[in-house]
N, CA, C and O atoms as a MOPAC input file, in Angstrom:
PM7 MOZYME 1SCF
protein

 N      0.81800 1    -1.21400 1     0.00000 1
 C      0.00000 1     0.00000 1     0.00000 1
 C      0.85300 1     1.26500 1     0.00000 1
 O      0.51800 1     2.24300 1    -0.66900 1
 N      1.99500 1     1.24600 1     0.77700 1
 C      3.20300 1     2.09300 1     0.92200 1
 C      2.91200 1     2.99900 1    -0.58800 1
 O      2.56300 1     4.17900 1    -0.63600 1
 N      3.18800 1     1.99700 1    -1.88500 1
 C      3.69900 1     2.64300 1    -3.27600 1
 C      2.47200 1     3.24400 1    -3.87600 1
 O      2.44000 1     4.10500 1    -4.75600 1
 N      1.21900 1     2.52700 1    -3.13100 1
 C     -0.25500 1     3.29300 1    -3.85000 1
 C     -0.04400 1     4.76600 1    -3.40600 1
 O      0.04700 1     5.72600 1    -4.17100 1
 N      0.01600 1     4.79200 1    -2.14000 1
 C     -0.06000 1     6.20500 1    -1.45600 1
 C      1.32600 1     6.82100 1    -2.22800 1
 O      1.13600 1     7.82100 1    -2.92100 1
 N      1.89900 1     6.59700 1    -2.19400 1
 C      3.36700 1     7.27100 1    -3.00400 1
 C      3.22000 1     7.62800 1    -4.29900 1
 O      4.13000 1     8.31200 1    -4.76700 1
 N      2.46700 1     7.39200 1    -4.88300 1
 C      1.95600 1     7.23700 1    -6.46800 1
 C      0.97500 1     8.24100 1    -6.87200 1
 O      1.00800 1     8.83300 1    -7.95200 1
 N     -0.20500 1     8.46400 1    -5.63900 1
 C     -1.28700 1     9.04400 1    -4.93900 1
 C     -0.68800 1    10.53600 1    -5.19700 1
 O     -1.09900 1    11.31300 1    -6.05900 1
 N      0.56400 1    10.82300 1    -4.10000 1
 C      0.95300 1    11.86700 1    -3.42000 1
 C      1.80300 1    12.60400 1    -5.17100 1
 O      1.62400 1    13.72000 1    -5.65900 1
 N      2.45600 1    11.75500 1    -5.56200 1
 C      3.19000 1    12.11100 1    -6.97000 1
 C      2.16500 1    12.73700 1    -7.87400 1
 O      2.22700 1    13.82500 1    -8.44700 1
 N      1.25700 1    11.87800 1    -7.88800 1
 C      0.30200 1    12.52100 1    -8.95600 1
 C     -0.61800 1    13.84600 1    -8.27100 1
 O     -1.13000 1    14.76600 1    -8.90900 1
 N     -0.64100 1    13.71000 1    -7.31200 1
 C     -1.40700 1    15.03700 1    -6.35700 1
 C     -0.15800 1    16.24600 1    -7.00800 1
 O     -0.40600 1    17.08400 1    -7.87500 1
 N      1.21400 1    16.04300 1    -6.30700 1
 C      2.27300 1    17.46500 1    -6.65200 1
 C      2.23600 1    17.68900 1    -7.99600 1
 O      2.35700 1    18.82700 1    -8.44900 1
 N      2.07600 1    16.69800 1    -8.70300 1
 C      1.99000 1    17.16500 1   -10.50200 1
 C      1.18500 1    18.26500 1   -10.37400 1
 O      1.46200 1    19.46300 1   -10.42900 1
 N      0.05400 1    17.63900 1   -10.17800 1
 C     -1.36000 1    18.25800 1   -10.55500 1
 C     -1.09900 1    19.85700 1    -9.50500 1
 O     -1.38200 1    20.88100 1   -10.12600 1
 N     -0.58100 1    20.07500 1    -7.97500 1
 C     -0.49400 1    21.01800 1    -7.69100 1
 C      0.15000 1    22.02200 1    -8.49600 1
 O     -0.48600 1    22.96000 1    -8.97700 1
 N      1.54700 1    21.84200 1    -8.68400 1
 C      2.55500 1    22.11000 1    -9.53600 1
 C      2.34100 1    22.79600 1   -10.54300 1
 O      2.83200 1    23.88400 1   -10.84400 1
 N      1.28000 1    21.89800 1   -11.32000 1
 C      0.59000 1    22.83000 1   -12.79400 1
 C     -0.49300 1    23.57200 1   -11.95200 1
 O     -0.28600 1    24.77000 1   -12.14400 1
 N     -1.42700 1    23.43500 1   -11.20800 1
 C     -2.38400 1    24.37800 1   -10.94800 1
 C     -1.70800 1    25.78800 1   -10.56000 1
 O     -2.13300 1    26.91400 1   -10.82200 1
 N     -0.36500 1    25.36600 1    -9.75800 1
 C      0.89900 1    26.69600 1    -9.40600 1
 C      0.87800 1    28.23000 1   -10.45700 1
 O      0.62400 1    29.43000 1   -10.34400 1
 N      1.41800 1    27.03900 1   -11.70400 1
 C      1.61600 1    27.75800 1   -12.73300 1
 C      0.41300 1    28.46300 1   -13.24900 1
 O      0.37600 1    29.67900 1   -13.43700 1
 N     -0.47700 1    27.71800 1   -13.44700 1
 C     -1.97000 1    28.43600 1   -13.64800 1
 C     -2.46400 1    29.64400 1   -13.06300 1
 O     -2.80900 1    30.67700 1   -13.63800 1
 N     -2.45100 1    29.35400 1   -11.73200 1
 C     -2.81600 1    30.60900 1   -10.73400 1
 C     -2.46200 1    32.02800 1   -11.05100 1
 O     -3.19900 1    33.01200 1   -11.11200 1
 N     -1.15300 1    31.91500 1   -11.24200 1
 C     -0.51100 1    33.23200 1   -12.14900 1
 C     -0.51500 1    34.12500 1   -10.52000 1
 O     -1.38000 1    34.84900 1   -10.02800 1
 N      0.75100 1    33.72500 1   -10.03200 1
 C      0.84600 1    34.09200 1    -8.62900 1
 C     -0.01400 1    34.30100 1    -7.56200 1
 O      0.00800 1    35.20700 1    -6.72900 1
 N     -0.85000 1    33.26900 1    -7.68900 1
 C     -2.10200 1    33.06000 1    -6.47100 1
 C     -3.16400 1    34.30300 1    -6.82700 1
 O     -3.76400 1    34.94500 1    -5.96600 1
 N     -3.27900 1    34.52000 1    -8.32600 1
 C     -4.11700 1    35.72000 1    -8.31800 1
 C     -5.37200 1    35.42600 1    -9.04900 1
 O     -6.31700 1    36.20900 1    -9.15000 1
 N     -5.29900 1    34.10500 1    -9.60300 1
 C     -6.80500 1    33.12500 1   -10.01200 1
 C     -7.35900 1    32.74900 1    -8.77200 1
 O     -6.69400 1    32.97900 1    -7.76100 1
 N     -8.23600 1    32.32100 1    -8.69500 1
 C     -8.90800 1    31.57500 1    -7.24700 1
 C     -8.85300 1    30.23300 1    -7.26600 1
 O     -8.40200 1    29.47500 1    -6.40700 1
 N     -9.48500 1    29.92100 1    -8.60800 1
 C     -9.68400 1    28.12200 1    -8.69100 1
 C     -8.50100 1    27.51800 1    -8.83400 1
 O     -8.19300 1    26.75700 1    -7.91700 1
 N     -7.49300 1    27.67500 1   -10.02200 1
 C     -6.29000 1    27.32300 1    -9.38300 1
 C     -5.26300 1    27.07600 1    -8.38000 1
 O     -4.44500 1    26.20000 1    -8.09800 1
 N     -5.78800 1    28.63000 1    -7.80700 1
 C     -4.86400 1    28.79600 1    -6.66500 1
 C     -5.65000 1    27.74500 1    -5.07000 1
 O     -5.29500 1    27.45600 1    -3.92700 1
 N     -6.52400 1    27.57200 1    -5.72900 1
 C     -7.33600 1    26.40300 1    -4.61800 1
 C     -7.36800 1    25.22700 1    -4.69700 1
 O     -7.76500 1    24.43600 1    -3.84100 1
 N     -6.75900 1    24.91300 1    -6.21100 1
 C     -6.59500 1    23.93700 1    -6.53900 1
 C     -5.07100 1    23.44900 1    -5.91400 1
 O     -4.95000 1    22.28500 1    -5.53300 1
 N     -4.24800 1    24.12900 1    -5.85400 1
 C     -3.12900 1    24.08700 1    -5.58000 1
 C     -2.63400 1    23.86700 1    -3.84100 1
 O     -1.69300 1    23.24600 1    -3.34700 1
 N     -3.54100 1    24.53500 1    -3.34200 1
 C     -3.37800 1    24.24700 1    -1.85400 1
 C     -4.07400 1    22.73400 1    -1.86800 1
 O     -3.45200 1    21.68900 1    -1.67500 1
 N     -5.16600 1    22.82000 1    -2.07500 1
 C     -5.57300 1    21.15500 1    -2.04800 1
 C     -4.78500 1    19.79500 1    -2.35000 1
 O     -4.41100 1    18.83100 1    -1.68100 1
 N     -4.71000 1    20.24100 1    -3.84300 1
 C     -3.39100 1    19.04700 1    -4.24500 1
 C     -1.83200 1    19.02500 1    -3.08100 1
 O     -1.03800 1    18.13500 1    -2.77500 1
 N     -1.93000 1    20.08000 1    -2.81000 1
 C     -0.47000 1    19.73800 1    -2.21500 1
 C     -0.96900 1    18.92900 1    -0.53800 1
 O     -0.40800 1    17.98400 1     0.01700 1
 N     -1.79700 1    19.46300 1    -0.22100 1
 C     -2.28900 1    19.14900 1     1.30500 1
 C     -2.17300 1    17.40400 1     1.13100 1
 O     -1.41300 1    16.56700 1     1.61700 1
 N     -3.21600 1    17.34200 1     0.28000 1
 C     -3.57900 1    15.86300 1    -0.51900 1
 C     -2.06100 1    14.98200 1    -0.44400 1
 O     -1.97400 1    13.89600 1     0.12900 1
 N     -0.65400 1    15.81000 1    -1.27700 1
 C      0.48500 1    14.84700 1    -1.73100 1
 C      1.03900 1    14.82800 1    -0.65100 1
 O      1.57200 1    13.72900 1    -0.50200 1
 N      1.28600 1    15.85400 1     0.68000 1
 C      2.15700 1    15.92000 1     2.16000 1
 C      0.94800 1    14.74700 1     3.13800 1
 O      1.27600 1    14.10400 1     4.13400 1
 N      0.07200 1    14.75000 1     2.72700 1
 C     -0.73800 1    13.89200 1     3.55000 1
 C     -0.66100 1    12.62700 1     2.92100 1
 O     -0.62800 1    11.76800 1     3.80300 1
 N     -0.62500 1    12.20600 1     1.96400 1
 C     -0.31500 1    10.84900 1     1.40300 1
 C      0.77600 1    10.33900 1     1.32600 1
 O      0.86000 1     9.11100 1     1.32300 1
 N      2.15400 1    11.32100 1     1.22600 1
 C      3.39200 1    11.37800 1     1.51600 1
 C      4.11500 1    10.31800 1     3.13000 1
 O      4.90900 1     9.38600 1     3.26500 1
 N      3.35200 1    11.07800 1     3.96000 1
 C      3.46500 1    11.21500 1     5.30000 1
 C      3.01400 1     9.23300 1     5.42700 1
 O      3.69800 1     8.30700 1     5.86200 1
 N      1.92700 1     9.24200 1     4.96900 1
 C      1.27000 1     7.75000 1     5.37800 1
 C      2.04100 1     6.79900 1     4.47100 1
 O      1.97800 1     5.63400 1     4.86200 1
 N      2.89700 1     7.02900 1     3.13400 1
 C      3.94800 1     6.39500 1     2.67400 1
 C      5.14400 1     6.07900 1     3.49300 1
 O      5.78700 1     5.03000 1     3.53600 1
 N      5.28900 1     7.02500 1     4.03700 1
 C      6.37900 1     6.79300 1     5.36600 1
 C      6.36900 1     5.78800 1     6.47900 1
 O      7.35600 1     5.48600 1     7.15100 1
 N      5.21800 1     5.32200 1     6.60400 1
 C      4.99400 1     3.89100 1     7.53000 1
 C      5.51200 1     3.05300 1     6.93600 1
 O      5.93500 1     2.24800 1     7.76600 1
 N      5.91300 1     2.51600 1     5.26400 1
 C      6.31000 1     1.80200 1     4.98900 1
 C      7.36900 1     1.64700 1     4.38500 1
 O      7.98500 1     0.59300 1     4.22700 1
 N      7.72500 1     3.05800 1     3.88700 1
 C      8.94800 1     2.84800 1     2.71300 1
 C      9.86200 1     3.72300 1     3.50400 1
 O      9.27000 1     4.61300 1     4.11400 1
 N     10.91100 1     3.69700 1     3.61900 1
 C     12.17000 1     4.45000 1     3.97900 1
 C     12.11000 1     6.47900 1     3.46900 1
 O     12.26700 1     6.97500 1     2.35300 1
 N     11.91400 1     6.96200 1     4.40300 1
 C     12.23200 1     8.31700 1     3.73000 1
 C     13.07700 1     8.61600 1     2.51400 1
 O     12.77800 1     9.52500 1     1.74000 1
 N     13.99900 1     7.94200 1     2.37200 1
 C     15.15000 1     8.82600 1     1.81100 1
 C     14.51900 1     8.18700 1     0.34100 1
 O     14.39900 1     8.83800 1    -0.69700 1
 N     14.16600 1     6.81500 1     0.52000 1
 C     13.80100 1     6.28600 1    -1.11900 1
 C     12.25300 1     6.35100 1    -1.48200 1
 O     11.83600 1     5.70100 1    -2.44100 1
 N     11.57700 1     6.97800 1    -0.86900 1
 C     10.32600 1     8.06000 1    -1.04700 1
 C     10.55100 1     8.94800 1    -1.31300 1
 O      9.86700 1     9.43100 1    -2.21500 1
 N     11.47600 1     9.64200 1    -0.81700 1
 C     11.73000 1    10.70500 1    -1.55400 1
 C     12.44100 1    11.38400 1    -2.51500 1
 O     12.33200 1    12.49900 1    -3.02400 1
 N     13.35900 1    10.25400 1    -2.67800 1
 C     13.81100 1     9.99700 1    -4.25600 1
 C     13.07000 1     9.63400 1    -5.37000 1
 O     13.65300 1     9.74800 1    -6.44800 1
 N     11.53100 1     9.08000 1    -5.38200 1
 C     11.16200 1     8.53400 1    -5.95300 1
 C     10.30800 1     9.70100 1    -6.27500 1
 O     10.38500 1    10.28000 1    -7.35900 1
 N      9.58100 1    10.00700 1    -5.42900 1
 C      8.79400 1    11.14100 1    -5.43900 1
 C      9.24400 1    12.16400 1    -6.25600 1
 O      8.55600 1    12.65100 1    -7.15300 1
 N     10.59900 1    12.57800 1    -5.92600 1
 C     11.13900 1    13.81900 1    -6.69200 1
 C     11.31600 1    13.48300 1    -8.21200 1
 O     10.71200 1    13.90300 1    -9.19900 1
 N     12.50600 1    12.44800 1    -8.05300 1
 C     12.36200 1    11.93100 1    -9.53400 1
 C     10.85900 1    11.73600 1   -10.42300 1
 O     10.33200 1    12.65800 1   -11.04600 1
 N     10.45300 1    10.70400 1   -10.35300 1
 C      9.40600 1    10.52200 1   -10.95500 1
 C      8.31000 1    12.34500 1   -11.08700 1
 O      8.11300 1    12.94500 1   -12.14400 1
 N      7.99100 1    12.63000 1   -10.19300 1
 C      7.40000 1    14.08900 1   -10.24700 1
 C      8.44500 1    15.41500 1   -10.93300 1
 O      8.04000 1    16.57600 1   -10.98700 1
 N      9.55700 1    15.06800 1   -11.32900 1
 C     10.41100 1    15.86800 1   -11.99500 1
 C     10.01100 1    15.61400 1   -13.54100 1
 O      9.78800 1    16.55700 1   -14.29900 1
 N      9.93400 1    14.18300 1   -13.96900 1
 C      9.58800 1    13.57700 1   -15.22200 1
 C      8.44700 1    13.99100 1   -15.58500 1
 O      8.30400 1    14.04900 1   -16.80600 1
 N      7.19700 1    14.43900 1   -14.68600 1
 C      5.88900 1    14.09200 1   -14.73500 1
 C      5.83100 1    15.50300 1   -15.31200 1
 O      5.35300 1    15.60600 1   -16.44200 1
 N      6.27400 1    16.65900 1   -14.65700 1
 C      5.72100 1    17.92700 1   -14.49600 1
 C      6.70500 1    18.61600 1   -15.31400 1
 O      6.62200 1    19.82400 1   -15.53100 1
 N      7.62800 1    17.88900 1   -15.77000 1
 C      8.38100 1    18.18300 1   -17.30600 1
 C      7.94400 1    18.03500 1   -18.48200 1
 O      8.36700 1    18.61600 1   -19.48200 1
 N      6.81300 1    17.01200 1   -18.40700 1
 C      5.97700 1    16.21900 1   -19.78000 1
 C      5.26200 1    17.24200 1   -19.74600 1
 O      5.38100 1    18.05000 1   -20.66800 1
 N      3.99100 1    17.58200 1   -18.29800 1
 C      3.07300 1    18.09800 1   -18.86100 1
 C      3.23500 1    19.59700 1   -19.02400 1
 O      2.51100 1    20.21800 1   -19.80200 1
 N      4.53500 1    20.40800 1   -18.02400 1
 C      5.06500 1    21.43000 1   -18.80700 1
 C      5.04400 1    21.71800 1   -20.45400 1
 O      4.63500 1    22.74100 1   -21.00400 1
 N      5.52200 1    20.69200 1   -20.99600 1
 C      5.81500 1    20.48900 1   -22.24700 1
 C      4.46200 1    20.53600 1   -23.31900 1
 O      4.49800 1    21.35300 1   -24.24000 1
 N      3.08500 1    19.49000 1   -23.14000 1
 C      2.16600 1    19.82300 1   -23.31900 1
 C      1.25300 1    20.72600 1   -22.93300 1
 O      0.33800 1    21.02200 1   -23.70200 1
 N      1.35300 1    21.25600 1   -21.78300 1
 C     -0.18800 1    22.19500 1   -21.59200 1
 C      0.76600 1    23.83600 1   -21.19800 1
 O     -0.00600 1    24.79300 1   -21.14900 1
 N      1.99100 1    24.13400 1   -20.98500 1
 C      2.64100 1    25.48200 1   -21.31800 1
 C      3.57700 1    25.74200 1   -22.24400 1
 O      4.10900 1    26.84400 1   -22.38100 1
 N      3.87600 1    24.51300 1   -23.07500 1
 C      4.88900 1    24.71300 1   -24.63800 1
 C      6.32200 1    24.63600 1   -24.09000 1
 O      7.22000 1    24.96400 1   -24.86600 1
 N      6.72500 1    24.15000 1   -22.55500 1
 C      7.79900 1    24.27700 1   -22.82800 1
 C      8.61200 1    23.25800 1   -23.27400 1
 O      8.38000 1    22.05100 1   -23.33800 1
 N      9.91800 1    24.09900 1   -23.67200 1
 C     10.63300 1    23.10300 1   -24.81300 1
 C     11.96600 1    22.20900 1   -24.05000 1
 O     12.80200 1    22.77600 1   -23.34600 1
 N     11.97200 1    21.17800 1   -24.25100 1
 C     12.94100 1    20.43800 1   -23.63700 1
 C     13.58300 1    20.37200 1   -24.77300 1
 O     12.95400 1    20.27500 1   -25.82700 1
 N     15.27500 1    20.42600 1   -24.73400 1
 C     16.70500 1    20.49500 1   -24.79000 1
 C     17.28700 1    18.74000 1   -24.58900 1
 O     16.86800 1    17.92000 1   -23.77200 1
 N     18.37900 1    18.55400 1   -25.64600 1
 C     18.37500 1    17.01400 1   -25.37300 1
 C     19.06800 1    16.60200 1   -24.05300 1
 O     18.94700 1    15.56400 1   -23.40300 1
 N     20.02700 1    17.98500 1   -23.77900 1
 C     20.08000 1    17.71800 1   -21.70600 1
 C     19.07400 1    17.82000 1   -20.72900 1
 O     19.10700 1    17.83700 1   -19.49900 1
 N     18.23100 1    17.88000 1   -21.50600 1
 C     17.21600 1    17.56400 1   -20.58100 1
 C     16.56800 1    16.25800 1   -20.32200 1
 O     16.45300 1    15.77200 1   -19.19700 1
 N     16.13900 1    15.69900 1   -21.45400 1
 C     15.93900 1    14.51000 1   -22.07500 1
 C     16.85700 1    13.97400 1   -21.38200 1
 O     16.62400 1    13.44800 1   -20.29400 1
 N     18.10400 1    14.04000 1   -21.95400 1
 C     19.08100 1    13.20600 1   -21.04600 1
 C     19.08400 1    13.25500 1   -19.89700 1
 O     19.78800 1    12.25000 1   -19.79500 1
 N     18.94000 1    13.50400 1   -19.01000 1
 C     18.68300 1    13.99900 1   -17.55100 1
 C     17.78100 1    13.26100 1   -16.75700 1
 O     18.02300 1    12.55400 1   -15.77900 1
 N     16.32500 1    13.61000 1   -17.50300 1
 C     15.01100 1    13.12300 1   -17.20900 1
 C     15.81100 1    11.23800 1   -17.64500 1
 O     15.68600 1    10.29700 1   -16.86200 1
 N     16.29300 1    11.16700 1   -18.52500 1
 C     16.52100 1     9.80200 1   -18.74800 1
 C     17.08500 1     8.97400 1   -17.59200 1
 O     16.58700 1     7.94800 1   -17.13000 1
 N     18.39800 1     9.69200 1   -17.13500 1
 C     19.11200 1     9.42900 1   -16.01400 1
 C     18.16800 1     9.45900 1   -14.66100 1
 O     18.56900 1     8.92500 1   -13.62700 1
 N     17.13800 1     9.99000 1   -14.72000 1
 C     16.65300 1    10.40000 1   -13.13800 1
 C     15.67000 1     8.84900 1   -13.07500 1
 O     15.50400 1     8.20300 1   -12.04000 1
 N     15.07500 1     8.46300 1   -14.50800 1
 C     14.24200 1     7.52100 1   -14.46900 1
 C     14.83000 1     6.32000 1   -14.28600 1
 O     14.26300 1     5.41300 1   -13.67600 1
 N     16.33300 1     6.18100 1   -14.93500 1
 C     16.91900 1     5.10200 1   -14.79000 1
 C     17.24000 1     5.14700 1   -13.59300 1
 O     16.99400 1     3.99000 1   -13.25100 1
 N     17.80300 1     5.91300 1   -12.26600 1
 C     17.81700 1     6.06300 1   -11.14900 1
 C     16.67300 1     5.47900 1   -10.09400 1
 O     16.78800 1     4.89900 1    -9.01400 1
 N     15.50400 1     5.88800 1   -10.88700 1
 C     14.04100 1     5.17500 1    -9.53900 1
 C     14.40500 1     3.65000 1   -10.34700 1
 O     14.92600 1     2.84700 1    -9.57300 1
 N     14.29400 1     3.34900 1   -11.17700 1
 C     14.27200 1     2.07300 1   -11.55300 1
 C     15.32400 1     1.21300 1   -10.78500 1
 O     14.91200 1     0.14400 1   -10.33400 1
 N     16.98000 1     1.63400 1   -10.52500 1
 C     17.73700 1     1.09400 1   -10.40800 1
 C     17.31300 1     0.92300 1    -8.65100 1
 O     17.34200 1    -0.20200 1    -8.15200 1
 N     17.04500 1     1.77900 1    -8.06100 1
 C     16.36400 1     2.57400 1    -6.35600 1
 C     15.42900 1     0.65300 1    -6.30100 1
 O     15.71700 1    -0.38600 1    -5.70600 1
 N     14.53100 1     0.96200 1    -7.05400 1
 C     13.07200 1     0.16300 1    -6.75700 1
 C     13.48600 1    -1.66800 1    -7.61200 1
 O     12.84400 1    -2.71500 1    -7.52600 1
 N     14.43600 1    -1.44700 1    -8.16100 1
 C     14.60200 1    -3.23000 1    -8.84800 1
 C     15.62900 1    -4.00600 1    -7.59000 1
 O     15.39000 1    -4.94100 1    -6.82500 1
 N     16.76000 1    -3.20700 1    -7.77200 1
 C     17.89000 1    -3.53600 1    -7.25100 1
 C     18.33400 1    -2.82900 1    -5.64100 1
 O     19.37100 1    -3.08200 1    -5.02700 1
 N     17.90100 1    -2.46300 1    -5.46800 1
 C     18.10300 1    -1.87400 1    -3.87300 1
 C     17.64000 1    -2.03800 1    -2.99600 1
 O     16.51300 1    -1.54300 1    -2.97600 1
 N     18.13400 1    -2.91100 1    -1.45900 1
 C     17.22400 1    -3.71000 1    -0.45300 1
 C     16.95000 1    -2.43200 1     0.28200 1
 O     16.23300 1    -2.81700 1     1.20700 1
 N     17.10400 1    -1.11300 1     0.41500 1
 C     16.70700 1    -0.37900 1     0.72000 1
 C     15.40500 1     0.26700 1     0.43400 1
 O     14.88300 1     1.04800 1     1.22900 1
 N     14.82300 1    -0.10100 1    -0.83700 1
 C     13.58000 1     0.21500 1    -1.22500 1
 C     12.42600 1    -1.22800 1    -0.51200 1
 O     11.20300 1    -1.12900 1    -0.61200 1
 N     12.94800 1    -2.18500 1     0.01200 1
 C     12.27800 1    -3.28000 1     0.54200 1
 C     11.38700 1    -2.69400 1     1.66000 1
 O     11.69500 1    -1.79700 1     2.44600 1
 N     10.54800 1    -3.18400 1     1.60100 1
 C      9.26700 1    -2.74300 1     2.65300 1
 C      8.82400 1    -3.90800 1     3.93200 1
 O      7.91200 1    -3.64500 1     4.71700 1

């Protein structure tokens, strides 16, 4: 259950993240409400991931993976343009949770 809630909380900061950008410095309402919610939502689902999975590789996972996430939809819903160091990067960060979550008894629950 650890990785549901971890998964939960990732997709909550996306979604805050872009509502962030939306708000246009907390000066929309629905966004900007959207944004406190989602985040409340990912620190509270975060937190109950922590009963099971190790901080440090929650929160590697979290970051990574939510770095990838909110780079894509950067990319689709505000045009921005990724650079092949970026790509490369995002590549490295993914091969990183993978290597974290296959091979590391530290990600063991």
């Amino acid at each position: 259950m650890g990785y549901l809630y971890l998964a939960v909380a990732i997709v909550s900061e996306v979604i805050g993240t872009s509502a962030l950008k939306a708000s246009n410095e907390f000066t929309r309402p629905v966004p900007s409400l959207i944004t406190v919610v989602a985040f409340a939502c990912a620190f509270y689902c975060l937190s109950i991931t922590l009963r099971t999975i190790p901080v440090g590789i929650a929160y590697a996972i979290w970051s990574g993976v939510g770095i990838v996430l909110i780079s894509l939809i950067a990319l689709v819903l505000f045009g921005q343009k990724l650079d092949l160091p970026a790509v490369i990067g995002m590549g490295l960060i993914v091969a990183g949770v993978l290597v974290i979550n296959l091979f590391s008894r530290s990600a063991a629950h």
